[in-house]
C-alpha positions in Angstrom: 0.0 0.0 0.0 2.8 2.4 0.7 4.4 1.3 -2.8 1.1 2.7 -4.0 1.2 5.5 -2.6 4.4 6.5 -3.2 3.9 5.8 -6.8 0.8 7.9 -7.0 3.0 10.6 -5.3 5.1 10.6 -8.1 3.2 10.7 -10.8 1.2 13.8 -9.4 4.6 15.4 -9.1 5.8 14.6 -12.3 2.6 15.8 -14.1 3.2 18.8 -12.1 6.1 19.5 -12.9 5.3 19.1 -16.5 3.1 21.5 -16.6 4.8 24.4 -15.0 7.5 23.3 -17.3 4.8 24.0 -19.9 3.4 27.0 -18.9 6.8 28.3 -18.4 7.4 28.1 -22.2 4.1 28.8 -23.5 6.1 30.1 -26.9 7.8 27.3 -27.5 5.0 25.6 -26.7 2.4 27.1 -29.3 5.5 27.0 -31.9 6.3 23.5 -31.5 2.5 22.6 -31.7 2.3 24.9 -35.2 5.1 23.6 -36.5 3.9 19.9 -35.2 0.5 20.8 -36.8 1.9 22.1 -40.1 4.1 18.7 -40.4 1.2 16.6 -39.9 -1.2 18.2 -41.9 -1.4 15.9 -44.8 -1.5 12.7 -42.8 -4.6 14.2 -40.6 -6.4 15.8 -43.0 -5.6 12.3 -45.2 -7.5 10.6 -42.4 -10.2 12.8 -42.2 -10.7 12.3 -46.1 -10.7 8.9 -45.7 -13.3 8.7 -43.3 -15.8 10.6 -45.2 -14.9 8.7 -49.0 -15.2 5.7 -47.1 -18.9 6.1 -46.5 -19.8 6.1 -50.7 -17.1 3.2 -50.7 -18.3 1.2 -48.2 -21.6 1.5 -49.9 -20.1 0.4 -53.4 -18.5 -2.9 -51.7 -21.7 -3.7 -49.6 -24.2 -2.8 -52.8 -22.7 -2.2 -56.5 -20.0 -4.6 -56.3 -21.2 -7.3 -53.8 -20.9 -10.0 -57.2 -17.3 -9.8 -57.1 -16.9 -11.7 -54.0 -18.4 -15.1 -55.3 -15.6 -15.1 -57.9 -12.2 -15.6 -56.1 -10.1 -14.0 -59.1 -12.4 -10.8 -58.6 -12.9 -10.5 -55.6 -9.4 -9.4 -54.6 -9.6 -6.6 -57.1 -13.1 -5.4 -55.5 -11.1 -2.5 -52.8 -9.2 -1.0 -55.6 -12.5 -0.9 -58.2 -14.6 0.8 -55.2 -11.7 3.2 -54.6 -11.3 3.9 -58.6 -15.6 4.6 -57.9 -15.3 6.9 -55.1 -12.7 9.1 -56.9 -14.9 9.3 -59.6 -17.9 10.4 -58.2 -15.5 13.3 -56.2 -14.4 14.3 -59.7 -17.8 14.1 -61.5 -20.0 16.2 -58.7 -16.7 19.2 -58.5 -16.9 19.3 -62.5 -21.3 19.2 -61.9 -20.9 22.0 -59.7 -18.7 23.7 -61.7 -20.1 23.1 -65.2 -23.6 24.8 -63.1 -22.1 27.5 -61.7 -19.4 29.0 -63.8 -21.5 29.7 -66.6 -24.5 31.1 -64.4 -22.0 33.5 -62.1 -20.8 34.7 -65.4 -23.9 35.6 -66.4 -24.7 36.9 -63.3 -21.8 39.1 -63.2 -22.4 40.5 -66.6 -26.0 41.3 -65.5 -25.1 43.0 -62.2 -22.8 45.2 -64.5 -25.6 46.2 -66.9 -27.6 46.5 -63.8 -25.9 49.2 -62.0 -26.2 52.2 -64.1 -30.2 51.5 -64.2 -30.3 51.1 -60.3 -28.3 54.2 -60.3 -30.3 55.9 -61.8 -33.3 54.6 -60.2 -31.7 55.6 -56.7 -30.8 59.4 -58.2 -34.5 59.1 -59.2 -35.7 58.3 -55.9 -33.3 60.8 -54.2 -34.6 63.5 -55.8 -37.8 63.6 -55.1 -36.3 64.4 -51.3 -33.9 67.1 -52.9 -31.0 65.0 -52.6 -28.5 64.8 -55.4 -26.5 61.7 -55.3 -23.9 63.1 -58.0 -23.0 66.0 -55.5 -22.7 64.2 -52.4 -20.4 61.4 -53.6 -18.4 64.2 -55.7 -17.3 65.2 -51.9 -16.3 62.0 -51.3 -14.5 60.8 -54.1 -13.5 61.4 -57.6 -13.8 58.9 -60.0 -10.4 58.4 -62.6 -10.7 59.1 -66.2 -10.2 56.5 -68.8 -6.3 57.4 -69.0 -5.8 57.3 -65.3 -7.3 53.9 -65.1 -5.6 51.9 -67.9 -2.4 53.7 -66.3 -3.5 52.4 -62.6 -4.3 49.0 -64.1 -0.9 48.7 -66.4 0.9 49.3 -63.4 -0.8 46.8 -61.2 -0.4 44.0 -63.7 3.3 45.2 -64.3 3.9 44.7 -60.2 1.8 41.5 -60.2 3.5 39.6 -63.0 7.2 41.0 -61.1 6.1 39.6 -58.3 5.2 36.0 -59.5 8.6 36.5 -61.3 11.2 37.5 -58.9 9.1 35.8 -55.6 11.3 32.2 -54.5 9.0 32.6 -51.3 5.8 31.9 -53.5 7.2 29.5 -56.0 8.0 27.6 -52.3 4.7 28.2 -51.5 3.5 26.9 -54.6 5.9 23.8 -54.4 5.0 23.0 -50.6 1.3 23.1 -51.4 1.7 20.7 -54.4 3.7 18.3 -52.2 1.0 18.7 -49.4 -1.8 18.1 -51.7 0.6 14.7 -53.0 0.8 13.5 -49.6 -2.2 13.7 -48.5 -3.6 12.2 -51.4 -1.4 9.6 -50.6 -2.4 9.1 -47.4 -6.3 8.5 -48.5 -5.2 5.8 -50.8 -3.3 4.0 -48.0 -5.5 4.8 -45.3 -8.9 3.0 -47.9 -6.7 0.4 -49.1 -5.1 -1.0 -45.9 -8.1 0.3 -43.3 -8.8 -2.9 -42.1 -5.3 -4.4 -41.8 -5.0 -0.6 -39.6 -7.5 -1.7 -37.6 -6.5 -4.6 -36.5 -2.8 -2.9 -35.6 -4.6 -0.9 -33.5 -6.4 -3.5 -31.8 -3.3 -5.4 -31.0 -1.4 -2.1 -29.8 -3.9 -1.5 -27.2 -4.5 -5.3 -26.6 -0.7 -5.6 -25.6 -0.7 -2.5 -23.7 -4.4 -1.8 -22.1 -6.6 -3.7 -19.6 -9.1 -6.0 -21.2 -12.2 -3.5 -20.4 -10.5 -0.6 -21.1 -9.6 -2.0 -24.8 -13.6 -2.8 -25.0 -14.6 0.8 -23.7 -12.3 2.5 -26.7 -13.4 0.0 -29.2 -17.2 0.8 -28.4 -16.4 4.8 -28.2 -14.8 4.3 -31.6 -17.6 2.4 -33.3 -20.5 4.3 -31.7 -18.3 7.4 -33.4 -18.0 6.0 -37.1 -21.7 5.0 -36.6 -22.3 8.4 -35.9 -20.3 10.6 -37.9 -20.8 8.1 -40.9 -24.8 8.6 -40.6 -24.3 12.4 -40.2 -22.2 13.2 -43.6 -24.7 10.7 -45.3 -27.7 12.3 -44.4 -26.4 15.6 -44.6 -25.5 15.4 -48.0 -28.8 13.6 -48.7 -30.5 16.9 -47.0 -28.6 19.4 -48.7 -29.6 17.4 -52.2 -33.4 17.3 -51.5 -33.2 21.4 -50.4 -31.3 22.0 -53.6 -34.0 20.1 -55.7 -36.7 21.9 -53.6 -35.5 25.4 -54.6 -35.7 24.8 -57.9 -38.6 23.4 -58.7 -40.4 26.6 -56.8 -38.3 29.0 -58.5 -38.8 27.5 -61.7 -42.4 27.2 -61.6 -42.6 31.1 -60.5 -40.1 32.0 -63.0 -37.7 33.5 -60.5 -33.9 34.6 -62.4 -31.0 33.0 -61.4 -32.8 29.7 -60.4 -29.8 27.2 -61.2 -27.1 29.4 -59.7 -29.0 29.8 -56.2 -30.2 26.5 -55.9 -26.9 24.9 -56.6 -25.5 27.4 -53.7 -28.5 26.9 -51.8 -27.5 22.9 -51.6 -23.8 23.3 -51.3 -24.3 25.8 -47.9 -27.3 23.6 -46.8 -24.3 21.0 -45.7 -23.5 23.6 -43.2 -26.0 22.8 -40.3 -28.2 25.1 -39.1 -27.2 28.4 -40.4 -26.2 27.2 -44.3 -29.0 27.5 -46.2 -29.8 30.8 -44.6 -26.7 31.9 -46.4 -27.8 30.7 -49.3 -31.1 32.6 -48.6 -29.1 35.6 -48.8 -27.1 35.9 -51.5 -30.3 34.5 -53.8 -32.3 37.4 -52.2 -29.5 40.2 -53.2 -29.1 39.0 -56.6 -32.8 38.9 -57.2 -33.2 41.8 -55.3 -30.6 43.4 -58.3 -33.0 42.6 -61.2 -36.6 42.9 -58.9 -37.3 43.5 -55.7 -40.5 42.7 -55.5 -39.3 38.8 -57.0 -36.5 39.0 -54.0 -39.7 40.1 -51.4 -41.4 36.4 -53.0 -38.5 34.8 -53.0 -38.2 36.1 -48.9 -41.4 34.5 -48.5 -41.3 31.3 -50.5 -37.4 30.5 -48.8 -39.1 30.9 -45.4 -42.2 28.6 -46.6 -39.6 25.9 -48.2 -37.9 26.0 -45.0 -40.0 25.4 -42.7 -41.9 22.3 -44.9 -37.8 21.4 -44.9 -37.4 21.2 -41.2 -40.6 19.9 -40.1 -40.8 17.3 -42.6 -38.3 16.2 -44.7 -34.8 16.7 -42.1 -36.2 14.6 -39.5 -36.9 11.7 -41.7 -34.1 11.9 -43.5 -31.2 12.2 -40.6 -34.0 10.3 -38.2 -32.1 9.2 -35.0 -28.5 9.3 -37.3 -27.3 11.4 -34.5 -30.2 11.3 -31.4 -29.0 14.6 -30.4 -31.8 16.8 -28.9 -32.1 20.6 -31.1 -31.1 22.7 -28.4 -28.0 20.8 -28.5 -27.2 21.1 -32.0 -27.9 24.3 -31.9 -24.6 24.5 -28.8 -22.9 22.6 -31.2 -23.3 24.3 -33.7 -22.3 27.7 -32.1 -19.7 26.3 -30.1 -17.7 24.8 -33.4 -18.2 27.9 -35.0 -16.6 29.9 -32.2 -13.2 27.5 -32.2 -12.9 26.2 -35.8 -15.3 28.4 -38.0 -17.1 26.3 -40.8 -15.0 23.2 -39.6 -15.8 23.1 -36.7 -19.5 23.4 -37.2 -19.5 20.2 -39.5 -17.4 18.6 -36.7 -18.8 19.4 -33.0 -22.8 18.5 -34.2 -21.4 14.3 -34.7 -18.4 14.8 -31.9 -20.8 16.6 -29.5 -24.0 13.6 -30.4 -21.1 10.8 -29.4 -20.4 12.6 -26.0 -24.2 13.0 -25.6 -24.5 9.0 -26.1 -21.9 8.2 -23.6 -23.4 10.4 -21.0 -26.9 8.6 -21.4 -25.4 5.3 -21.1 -22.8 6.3 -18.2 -26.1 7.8 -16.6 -28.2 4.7 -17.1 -25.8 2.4 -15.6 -25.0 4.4 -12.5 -28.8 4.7 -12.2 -29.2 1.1 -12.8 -26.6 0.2 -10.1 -28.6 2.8 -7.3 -32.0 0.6 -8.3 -33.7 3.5 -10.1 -35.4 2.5 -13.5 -33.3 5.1 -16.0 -37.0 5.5 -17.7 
């Protein structure tokens, strides 16, 4: 018992002293970590690729290509083929969403150009009638360049610019660092889809050799209760964000709204933000309505908030279901709460990360309620 003690003793004073050592250094500290983080980059942000191409993948072994395993010289080649698939499908929907929404935000742009003079002059019109001229007041403010000053201002700028590209090693390293990052961590998606079951089972045999038996069995049920859950929330998230997108345009088509490709492509594509994407959406759709008509943007206010609501009430909760049995008010903490640390990230992260924690809790609750006779119910 003394041994024990005395050990315990020790290890408080060493983690102690660890962390005044820490704090002492906080500098180095918050270097070493960038520079740690900056190293590793590729093979983490590999592994986070992984996990979310592995969900379409997993679905191509389990569905598309389930024939290949009753032929033994297939079936060894039915991993890479599901792999080839999933790479595929990446490429396909980035040129889809490109092919949709270049064209459109060219035209877009053009028409926002033609637009301004007219809603210039609409604005001088409007002015006016309160004795305001808009010409005078923003004549204090500014003067706008001639022709010759601005072809002078913009050969300049291109003349610095193309210098700059020229003469810069620290962006051609830039350039070169990013291409080897991008390398790597493709490299690390392929190994980590290929080989994630011989992975798993390193892992199992680490911890095996090193962990007690139960405690092995506790991080192998937190781990699979998190793929479950972070699995089911990019599947149904994406499925959400496809049915809003459809939604949108259909309405807008039928009531002949402009832009009705371009904002329901950006409409899905933000919807895979929880909460607060498709409200983003919302907005840039109203402005560039709001452009060409306002009283189509005023319409399009009212049949967002309409489309919404039948969205929420009807179609999210049977399409995510209990994918991540996390109560709103929660997601909602979530969702804030990853916003506040990671920004966009960590919004898609903390509503999965912060439903497993939830989980635990319940079951941790249950069973200490269980073992003090009360019915958990």
């Amino acid at each position: 018992m003394e041994r024990k003690k005395l050990r315990d003793y020790l290890r408080l004073g060493t983690a102690l002293l660890v962390v005044w050592f820490l704090l002492g250094n906080i500098g180095a500290v918050v270097g070493f970590v960038q520079k740690l983080w900056l190293i590793l980059s590729p093979f983490i942000l590999g592994a986070a690729l992984a996990f979310v191409l592995n969900v379409p993948m997993s679905f191509f072994e389990r569905k598309v290509l389930k024939g290949m395993d009753k032929k033994p010289a297939l079936s060894r080649w039915k991993r890479p083929v599901a792999l080839v698939m999933v790479f595929l499908l990446a490429i396909f929907i980035v040129y889809l969403v490109l092919a949709l929404v270049i064209p459109e935000l060219i035209n877009t742009v053009e028409t926002l150009v033609r637009a301004i003079p007219v809603a210039v002059q609409k604005l001088e019109a409007w002015l006016a009638q309160y004795e305001v001229q808009l010409g005078e007041w923003l004549s204090g403010k500014f003067t706008m360049p001639t022709g010759d000053e601005l072809n002078a201002m913009l050969q300049k700028a291109l003349n610095f610019a193309l210098k700059g590209v020229a003469f810069s090693g620290s962006l051609i390293g830039s350039v070169y660092t990013n291409i080897l990052d991008v390398f790597f961590t493709l490299m690390f998606v392929i190994y980590f889809l290929l080989g994630k079951e011989r992975l798993a089972a390193q892992g199992k045999k680490l911890m095996k050799a090193y962990l007690k038996p139960e405690r092995v069995e506790r991080i192998l049920h937190v781990a699979g209760l998190s793929r479950r859950t972070f699995a089911s929330f990019i599947t149904g998230q994406c499925l959400e964000a496809l049915i809003l997108g459809g939604m949108f345009f259909i309405v807008l088509s039928i009531l002949r709204m402009p832009y009705v490709l371009l904002i329901s492509v950006f409409i899905a594509v933000t919807a895979l933000i929880p909460v607060v994407g498709a409200w983003m959406g919302c907005a840039v759709g109203a402005f560039l309505i709001l452009v060409v008509n306002p009283m189509q943007a005023l319409i399009f206010l009212a049949v967002f908030l309409i489309v919404q609501q039948l969205e929420g009430n009807l179609v999210y909760p049977r399409v995510m279901g209990n994918a991540i049995g996390l109560p709103s008010i929660w997601v909602l903490f979530a969702v804030v709460l990853g916003e506040g640390l990671l920004g966009i990230l960590g919004m898609l992260l903390f509503i999965p990360l912060t439903s497993v924690c939830y989980q635990l809790l319940r079951e941790d609750v249950d069973v200490k309620l269980r073992q003090k006779l009360i019915d958990p119910q």
